[in-house]
N, C-alpha and C positions, 0 to 999 in steps of 0.2 A: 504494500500500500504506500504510496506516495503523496504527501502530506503538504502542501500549498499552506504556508502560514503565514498572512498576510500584516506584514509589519509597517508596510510603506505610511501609511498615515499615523503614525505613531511615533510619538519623540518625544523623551526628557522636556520639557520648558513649552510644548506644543498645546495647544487644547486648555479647557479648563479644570482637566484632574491628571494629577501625578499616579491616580491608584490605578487606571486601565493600563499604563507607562508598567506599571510593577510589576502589576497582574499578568500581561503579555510576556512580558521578562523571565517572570518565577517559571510560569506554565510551561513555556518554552523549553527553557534549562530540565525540567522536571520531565518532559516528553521525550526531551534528547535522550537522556539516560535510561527512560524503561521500552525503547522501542526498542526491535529486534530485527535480527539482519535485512529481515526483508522489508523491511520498512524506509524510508528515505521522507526526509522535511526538507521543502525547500525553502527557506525564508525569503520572503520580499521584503526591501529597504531599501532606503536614498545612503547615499554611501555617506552622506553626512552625519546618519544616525546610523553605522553599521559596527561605532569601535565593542559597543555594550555587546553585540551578537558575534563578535568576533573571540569573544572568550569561552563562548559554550562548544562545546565540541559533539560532534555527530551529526553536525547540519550543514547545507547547500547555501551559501549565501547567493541571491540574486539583486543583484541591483540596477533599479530601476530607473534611478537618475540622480544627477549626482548632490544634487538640492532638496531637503524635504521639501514634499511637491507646494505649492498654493493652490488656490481654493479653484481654476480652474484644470488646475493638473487633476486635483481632488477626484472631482469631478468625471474627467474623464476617467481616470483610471475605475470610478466604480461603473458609471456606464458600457463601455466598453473592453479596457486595457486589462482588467484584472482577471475575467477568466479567458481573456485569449491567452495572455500569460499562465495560467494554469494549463490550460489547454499544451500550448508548447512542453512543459514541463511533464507531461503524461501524467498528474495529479489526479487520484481516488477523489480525494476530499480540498473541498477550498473553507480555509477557516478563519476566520475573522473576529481576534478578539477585540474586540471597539465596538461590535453590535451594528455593522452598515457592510448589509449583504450588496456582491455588484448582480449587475444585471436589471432588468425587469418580470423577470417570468420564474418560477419554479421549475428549477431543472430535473430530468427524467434518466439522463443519463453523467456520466464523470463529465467532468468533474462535478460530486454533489456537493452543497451550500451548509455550511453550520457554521453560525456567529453565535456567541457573546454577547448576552445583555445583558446588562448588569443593575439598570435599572429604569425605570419609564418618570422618571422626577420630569421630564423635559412636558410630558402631560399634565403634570402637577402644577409647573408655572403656564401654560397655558391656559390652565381653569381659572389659580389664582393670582396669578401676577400678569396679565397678559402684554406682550409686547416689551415685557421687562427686557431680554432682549435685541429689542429691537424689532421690525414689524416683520421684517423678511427671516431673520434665523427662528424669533420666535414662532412661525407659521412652517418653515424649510423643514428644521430637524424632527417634531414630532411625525409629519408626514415620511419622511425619510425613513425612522423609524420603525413605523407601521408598516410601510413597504418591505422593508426589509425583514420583518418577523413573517410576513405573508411570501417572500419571496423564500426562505431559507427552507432545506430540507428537515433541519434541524434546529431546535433555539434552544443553547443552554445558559442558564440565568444560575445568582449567587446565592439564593433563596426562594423559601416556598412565597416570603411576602411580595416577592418580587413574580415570580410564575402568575400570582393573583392578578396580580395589575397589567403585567401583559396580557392576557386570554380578558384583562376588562375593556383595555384599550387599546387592544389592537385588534387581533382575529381567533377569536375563540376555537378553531379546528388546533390550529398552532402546533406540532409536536415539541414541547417544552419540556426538558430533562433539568433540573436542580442539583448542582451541583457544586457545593461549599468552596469557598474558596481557600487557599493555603493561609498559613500564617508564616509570614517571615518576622521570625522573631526577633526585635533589638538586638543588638548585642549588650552582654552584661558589662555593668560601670560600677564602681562603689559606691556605694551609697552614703553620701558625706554632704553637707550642708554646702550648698550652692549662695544662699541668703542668708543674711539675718538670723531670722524668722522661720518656723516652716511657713509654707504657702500652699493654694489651692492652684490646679491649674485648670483650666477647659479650652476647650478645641473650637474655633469657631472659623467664618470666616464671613465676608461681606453677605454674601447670598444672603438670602431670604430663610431658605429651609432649614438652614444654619442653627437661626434661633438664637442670634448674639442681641437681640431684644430681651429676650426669657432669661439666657445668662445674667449681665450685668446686674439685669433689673430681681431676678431671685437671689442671687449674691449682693444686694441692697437689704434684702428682708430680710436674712442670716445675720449681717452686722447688726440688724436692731432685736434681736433674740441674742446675742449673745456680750457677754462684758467683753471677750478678749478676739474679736472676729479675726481669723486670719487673713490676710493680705490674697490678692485674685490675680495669677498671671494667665493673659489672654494670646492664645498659639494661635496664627491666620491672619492676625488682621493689623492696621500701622493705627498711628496716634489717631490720625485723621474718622476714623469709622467709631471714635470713640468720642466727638467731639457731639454728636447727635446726645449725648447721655450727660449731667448733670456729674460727674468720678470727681468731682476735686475734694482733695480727703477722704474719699474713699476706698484706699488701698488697694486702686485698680489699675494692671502697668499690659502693657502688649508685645509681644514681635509679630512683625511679619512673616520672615521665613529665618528658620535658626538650621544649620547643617546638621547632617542628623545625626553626629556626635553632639554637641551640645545640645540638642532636641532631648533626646537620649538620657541624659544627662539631667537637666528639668525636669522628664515625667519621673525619673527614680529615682530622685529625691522629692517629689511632691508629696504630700498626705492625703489628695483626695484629689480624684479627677472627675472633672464635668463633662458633660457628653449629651446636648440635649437637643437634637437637632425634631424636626419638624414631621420628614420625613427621611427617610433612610434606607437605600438596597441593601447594604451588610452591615456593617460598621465594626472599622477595626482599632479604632483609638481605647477604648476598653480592655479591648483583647492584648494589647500592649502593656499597658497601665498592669493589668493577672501579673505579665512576665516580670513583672520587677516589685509583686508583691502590694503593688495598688488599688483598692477600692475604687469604683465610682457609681455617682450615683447617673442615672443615664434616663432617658426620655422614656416612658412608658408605650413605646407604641410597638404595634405588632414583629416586627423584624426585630427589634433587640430583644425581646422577650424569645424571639426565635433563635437567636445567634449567642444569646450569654446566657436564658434559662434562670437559675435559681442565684446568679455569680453575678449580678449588679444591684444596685439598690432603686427602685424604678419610680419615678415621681411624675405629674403631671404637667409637660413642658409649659402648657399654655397658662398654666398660675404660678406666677411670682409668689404667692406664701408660703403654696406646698413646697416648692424647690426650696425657698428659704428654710424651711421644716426637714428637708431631707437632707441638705447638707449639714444643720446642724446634730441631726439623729444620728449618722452616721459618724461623725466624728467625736462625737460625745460618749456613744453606746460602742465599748469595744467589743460586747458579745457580738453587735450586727458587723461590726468592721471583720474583727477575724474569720467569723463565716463566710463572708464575701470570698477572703481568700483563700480559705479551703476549698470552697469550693468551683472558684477561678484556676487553681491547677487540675481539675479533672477537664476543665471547659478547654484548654487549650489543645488538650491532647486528637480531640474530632478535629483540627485546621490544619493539615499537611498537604504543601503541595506535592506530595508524593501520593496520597489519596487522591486531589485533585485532578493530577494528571493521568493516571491511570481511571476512572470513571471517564475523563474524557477521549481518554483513546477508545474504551467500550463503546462509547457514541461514535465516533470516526468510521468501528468495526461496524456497529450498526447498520451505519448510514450505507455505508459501502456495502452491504448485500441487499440493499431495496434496488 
């Protein structure tokens, strides 16, 4: 079987998430390794983005052009370029992790279609934020989208909350396979005061779904429940996204982007991690937070009740009191803290991409005897 992994639209610093960039990366590496002689992957990339693929061994690099593409390179290569390039390559399977199958039409014969989707949030700001990006992406990508869940032979997603929302808004036949995603774990640091102070951290960033409204504003209600409130460092977002909010004396500081040693670094030594986003396909900053022996208290909504189970402490994003009420329960009650992370070391042990990868080559198998 010969494996078409379609890398070319994918790059470090490209797009608006770093996690598809990983995701692609881990999968990749994890595929190299458990495939068997008669197997062959050819990756597609712009030879701008090929140093990261030039370190896994067991795969075809092909490259496409020598620029990651622009938007009407994009373009063609899903309408056209991408399965003629399969095609050339005598590829089984054309796989796309980024969730943007090429073509127009459901294929019958090889090369067959299986993308990656990782989540349908792009329908989320359509409902509620409309045009938030702008009239033409915000209207292009959902459609896009949808096409491409009805074009693929296959659609595998990071969760059952995610499977939900596709077959809600896209196309209910859909064969949708669920498929957890790996966990690349930090690397371990020493755990030695970085501050002062210990402090809280949470994960935020501009977007909407984010929920850097609910953060600040439920870490305002914590300081007035407690005498001694700890200090709030905010990962994702600059001074500026913080200026909409009333912080001065309120022991509330930001980075933008910290390299992910010092990243590293801040969550393992923090004492309690926020995570309260809106909506969410996986969510891995929790899962992080376990490996270094962290608590957090995280958004009550369907997918992280799916993805951490009994191993978060779950409060409800949209009230500033109760979060105010759960970060202080949690850091007060060391019975609730320690269980957290008892039972956040069994949680992480379900996230390998070595499971990951191998469930996905069983789809590959799949696909390739229809």
């Amino acid at each position: 079987m010969t494996i078409f992994f379609d890398f070319y639209e994918i790059a470090l610093g490209k797009g608006k998430s770093i996690g598809i960039y990983n995701y692609a990366l881990h999968l990749l590496n994890a595929l190299a390794k458990q495939k068997d002689g008669n197997d062959e992957i050819v990756v597609a990339c712009s030879e701008e983005n090929s140093t990261a693929l030039q370190l896994i061994g067991g795969i075809k690099i092909k490259i496409i052009s020598e620029k990651y593409p622009n938007f009407k390179q994009r373009l063609l290569w899903r309408l056209f370029k991408a399965i003629d390039t399969a095609k050339k390559e005598k590829a089984t399977i054309y796989f796309s992790p980024k969730g943007f199958a090429p073509g127009l039409f459901r294929r019958n014969r090889n090369p067959f279609i299986v993308v990656t989707v990782h989540d349908m949030i792009p329908f989320y700001y359509a409902e509620n934020y409309p045009g938030y990006f702008g009239k033409f992406e915000s209207k292009t990508v959902p459609q896009s989208l949808k096409k491409s869940i009805e074009v693929a032979n296959k659609v595998i997603t990071i969760s059952n909350f995610s499977k939900e929302t596709i077959l809600r808004y896209a196309h209910p036949q859909s064969e949708v396979a669920v498929i957890y995603n790996g966990m690349t774990l930090p690397e371990k640091v020493e755990k030695e005061a970085l501050e002062a102070t210990p402090y809280l951290l949470a994960i935020a960033s501009k977007l909407p779904h984010k929920n850097l409204e609910g953060i600040v504003n439920g870490y305002k209600e914590y300081r007035k429940i407690v005498a001694n409130p700890l200090p709030l460092v905010i990962c994702g977002i600059d001074g500026t996204a913080l200026k909409a909010f009333d912080i001065e004396g309120q022991g509330i500081s930001s980075h933008y982007f910290l390299p992910d040693r010092a990243f590293n670094n801040l969550l393992a030594n923090a004492s309690l991690l926020l995570f309260l986003p809106v909506v969410e396909g996986f969510g891995f900053p929790p899962l992080e937070a376990m490996n270094y022996g962290i608590a957090s208290v995280v958004s009550d909504i369907p997918v992280l009740r799916e993805i951490m189970g009994t191993a978060a402490y779950y409060t409800d994003c949209n009230n500033v009191v109760e979060i105010g009420k759960a970060i202080d329960r949690v850091l007060s009650d060391t019975s609730v803290y320690h269980f957290l992370i008892e039972e956040g070391k069994g949680a992480l042990k379900k996230y390998t991409w070595d499971n990951c990868a191998k469930q996905v080559m069983d789809v590959f198998e799949e696909v390739s005897r229809t």
